[in-house]
N, C-alpha and C positions, 0 to 999 in steps of 0.2 A: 285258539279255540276256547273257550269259554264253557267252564262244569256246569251244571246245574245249580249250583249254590249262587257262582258269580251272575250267572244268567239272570236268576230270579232276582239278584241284589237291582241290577242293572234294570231291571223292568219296574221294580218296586222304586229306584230314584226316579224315574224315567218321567213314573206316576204322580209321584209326589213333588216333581218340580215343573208339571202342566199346566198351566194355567186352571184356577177352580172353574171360568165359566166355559173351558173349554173341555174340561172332564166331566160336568154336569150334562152340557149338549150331548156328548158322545154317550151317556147313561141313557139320557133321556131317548136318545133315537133308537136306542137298542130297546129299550122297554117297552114303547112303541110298536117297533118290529117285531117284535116275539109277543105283544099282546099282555104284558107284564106290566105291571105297576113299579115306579122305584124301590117301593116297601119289598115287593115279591122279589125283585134281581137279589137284596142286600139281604134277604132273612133266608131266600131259599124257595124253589114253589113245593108242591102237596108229592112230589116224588124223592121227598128227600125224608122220609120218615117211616117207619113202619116197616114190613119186607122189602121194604120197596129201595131205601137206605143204600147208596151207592158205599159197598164194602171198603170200600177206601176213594178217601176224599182227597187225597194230593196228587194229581198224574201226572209225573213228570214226561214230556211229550216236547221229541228230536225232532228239529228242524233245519232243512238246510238255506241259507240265504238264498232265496227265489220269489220271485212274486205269488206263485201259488202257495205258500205256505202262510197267507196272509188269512185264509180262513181257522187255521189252529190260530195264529196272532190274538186276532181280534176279537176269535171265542173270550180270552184271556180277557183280552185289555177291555170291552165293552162291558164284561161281565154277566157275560149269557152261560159261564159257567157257576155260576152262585145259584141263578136259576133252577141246577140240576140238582144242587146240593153236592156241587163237586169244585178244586182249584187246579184252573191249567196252569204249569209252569212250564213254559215254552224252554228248550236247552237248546242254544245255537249250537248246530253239530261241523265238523271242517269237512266231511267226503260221507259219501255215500257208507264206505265201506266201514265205515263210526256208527254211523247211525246201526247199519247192518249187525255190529258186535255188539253194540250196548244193547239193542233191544234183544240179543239172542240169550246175554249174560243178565239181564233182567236189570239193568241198570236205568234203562229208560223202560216206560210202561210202556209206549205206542210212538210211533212217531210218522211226520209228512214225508213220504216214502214214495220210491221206485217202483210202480206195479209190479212191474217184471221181476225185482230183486224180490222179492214177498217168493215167490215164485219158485226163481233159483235156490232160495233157501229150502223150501218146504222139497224141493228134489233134490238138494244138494250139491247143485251143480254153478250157485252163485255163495260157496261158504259149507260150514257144518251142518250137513243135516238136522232140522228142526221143524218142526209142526206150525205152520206159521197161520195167520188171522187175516183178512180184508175185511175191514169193518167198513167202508165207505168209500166212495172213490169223492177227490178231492176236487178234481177241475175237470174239463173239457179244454183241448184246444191250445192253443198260446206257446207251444216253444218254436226252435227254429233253424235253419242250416246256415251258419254263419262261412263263405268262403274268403279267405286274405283278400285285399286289396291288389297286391301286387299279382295275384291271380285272374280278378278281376279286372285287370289292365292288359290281361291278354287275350280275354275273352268268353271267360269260363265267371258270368256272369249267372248262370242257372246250370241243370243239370245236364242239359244237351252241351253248354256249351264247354263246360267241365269234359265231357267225355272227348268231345272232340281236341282238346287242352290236350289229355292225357293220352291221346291217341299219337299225338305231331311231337309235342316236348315230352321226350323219355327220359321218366326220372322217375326215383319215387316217393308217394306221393303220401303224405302222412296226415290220415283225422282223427279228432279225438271225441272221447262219447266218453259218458259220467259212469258206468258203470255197464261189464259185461252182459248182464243180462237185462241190462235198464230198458227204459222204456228211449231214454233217447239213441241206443246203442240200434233198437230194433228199427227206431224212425233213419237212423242214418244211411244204414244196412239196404232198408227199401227201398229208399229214394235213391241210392247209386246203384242200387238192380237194375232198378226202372227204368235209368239212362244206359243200363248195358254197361256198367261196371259193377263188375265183384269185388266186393268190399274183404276178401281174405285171398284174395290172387290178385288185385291190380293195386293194391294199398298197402299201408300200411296203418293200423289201426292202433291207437293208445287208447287209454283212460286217465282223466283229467278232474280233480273237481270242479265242480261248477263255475265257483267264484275265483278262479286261478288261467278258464279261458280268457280272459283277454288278455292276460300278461304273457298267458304260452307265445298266443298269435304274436303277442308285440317284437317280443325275441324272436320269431320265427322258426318254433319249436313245432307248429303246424301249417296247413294250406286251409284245412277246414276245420268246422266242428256241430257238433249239435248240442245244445244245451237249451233251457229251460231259460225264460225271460229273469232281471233286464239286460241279460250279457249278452244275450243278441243285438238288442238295442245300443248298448252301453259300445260295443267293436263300432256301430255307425257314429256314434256319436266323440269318440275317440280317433275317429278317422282309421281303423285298422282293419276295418271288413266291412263286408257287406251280405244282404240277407240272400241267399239264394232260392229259398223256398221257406212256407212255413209248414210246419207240422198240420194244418188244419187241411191244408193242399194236400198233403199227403192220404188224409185221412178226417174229412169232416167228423169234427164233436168224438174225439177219438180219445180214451180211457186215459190219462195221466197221472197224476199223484193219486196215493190213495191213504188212507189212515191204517194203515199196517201194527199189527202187536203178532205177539207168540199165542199159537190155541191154549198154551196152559194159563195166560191171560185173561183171556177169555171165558174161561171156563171157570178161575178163580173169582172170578171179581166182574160176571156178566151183567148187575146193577150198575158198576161202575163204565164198564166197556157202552153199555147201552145213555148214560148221563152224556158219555163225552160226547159220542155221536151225535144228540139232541143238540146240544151246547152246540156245536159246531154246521150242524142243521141253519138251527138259528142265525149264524155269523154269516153262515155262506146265502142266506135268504137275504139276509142285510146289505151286503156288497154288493149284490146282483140289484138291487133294486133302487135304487139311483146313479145318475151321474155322478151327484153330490156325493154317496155314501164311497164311492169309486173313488174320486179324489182324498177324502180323509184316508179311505183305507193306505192308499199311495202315501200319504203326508205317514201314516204312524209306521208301516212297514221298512220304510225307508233310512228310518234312524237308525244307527254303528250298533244296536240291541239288536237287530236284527237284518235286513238285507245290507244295508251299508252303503247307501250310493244315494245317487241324488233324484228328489221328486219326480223332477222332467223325464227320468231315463225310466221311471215304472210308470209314471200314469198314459203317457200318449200310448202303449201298446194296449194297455190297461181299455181305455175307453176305444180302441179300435184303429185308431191313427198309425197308419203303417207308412214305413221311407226303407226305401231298400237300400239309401247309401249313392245312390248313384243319379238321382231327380228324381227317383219315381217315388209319388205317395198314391195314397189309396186308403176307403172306407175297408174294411176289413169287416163283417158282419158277424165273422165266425173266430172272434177273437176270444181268449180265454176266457170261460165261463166257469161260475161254482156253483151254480145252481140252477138256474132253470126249469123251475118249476117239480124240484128234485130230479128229474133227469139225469145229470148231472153226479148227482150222488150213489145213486141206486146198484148194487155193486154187481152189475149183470154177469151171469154165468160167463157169455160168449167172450166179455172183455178179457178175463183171467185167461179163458181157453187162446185165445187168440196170440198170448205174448208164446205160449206153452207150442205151438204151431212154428211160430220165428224161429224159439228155442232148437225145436228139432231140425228146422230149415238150413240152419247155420253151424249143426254141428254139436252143439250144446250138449241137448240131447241125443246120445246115440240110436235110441229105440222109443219108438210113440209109447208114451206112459197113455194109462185111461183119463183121455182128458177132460171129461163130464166128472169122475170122481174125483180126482182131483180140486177142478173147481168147486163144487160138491163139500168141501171137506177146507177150503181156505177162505173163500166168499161167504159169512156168517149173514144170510140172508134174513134170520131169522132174527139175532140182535139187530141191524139195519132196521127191520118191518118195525119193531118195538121203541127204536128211538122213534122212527117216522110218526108214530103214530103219539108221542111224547109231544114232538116237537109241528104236530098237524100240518107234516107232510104228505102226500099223495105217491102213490109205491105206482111203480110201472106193475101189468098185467102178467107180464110175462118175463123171466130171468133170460130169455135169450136175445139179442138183438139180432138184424141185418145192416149191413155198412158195404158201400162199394169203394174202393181202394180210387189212387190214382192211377194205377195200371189197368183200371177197367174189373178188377177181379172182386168178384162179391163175397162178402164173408157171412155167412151167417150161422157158425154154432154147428152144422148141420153133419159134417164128414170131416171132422178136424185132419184125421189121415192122409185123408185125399187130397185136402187144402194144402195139407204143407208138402207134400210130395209132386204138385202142381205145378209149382217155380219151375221154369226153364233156369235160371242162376241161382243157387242152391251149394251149400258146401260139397 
């Protein structure tokens, strides 16, 4: 794991041993994209002065190796945070559960985070209770159910065929998820409801860091797991699994990482909370908007500073190119996204309410908390709408959305009680 001091050393050699005309393009297209001048990225633009003056200019901001953390990245490395009048210093973090303490103990300012884990904190049912912040949601889409090979050799190539596996060979059966009240723990949880397995009666469940699935699977410490790209990718391309589903299936354009800090954060230093936002606005408008910008971001995220693996294993999921491991490939349309026309971003009530729904579904929670207040009180809608408007973004109308599951089940914000009291398999 790597501190914050070493992290920044290592981005700052990173930089300065880049090729010059290859760190002038990456300035120049970011300048570009954000509508800035190189004089405006290097001096600062007009909200960096006056009340307006981001109360502290150094944020240090956790991340964990995953391809979604490529929009804090490249805020950094492009320099769409000079823009704000603020410096990101990206701190590669080793588990969820780091990121989780450092931002509670104020060690990190913000970091690319677990929706869900935002969550559990601010209930105290994922750590110490603490008032916690969603400044932004970070991606749409892209992680994935990776099942062993040697599972998939007996048939249990998807979710039906999994159940039926687990129905004939009795054994048991062990998956791993990055974090209890994560977002991949809820994505895993679903998708074996949905085939008529309960994931806390027919399983056995762990937790895993991200970047430690493929070596669990390889020892054969699991059958399955759900995690966040490129280690879904990385098990195919290692020959140790295959994809069974992706999270998008589960759940088209469905809330994932998001820019998580503490409310006392926020509330100290809301110039600064609202700069990163913009800064990161900008990055994720820049990824989204080419192939080309797609690829670079692949080519920088990629380097041992930061995801650790190699090109080919983030950009084919990256651009949409899906292989399940087994011959089948496929255009993927609904692959990881950071922007979309801020969509993407906008930190909708229903999203937060919806992990809070799981939570109760599975136990977590024992008694429905008010889950409008809640959301209410974590989702800073109001810093979001100020960077948006920073960073000339376009806000959705409305803080609630509707989304229809893969079980057919529609979510929309509406009866959160009822929703999660709904489930036929349920703790």
């Amino acid at each position: 794991m790597l501190n914050q001091e070493a992290s920044h050393n290592l981005i700052k050699t990173q930089e300065e041993n880049e090729p010059n005309f290859k760190r002038r393009s990456f300035l120049q297209t970011a300048a570009l994209a954000s509508g800035a001048g190189i004089m405006g990225l290097s001096t600062g633009g007009v909200w960096a002065a006056g009340s307006d003056k981001p109360e502290k200019e150094e944020v240090n901001i956790g991340f964990i190796p995953l391809t979604d953390c490529a929009s804090v990245v490249m805020a950094s490395v492009l320099g769409f945070d000079k823009k704000y009048g603020i410096k990101i210093i990206p701190s590669k973090e080793s588990s969820w559960a780091s990121v989780r303490d450092k931002l509670v103990n104020g060690e990190l300012d913000a970091a690319h985070v677990l929706y869900g884990l935002i969550y559990g904190v601010q209930l105290g049912i994922g750590g110490n209770k603490k008032d916690m912040a969603v400044l932004m949601t970070l991606n749409n889409n892209g992680q994935a159910i990776t099942l062993s090979k040697k599972l998939a050799e007996k048939g249990a190539v998807d979710g039906a065929g999994l159940a039926r596996l687990m129905q004939t060979d009795k054994r048991e059966y062990t998956f791993a998820q990055t974090f209890p009240t994560g977002t991949h723990a809820m994505w895993l949880y679903y998708w074996l409801a949905a085939n008529g397995i309960n994931p806390l009666k027919d399983a056995k469940v762990i937790t895993v860091p991200p970047p430690q699935m493929v070596a669990n699977m390889r020892v054969g410490n699991m059958d399955g797991y759900c995690v966040g790209e490129p280690w879904n990718h990385r098990a195919i391309a290692d020959g140790i699994g295959i994809t069974a589903a992706t999270t998008q299936d589960i759940w088209k354009d469905h809330p994932e990482k998001v820019l998580g800090t503490t409310s006392e954060f926020a509330q100290k230093y809301p110039n600064t909370a609202r700069a990163v936002v913009a800064a990161i606005l900008d990055a994720s408008r820049w990824i989204d908007a080419s192939l080309s910008n797609k690829t670079k971001m692949a080519e920088t995220i990629a380097d041992k500073s930061y995801v650790n693996t190699s090109v080919d294993v983030i950009n084919q999921r990256i651009l949409g190119r899906y292989q399940n491991g087994l011959g089948k490939t496929w255009d993927d349309p609904n692959y990881m996204k950071f922007f979309n026309d801020g969509a993407v971003n906008f930190p909708y009530l229903s999203d937060g309410m919806w992990f809070l729904t799981q939570h109760k579904r599975w136990g977590l929670l024992k008694t429905d908390p008010d889950y409008l207040a809640v959301a209410k009180a974590v989702n800073r809608i109001d810093i979001y709408k100020d960077a948006a408007t920073l960073a000339k973004v376009s806000v959705p109308k409305d803080p609630i959305r509707s989304s229809k599951l893969m079980d057919g089940t529609v979510w929309d914000g509406k009866n959160p009680a009822a929703y999660a009291a709904s489930f036929k398999i349920k703790a």
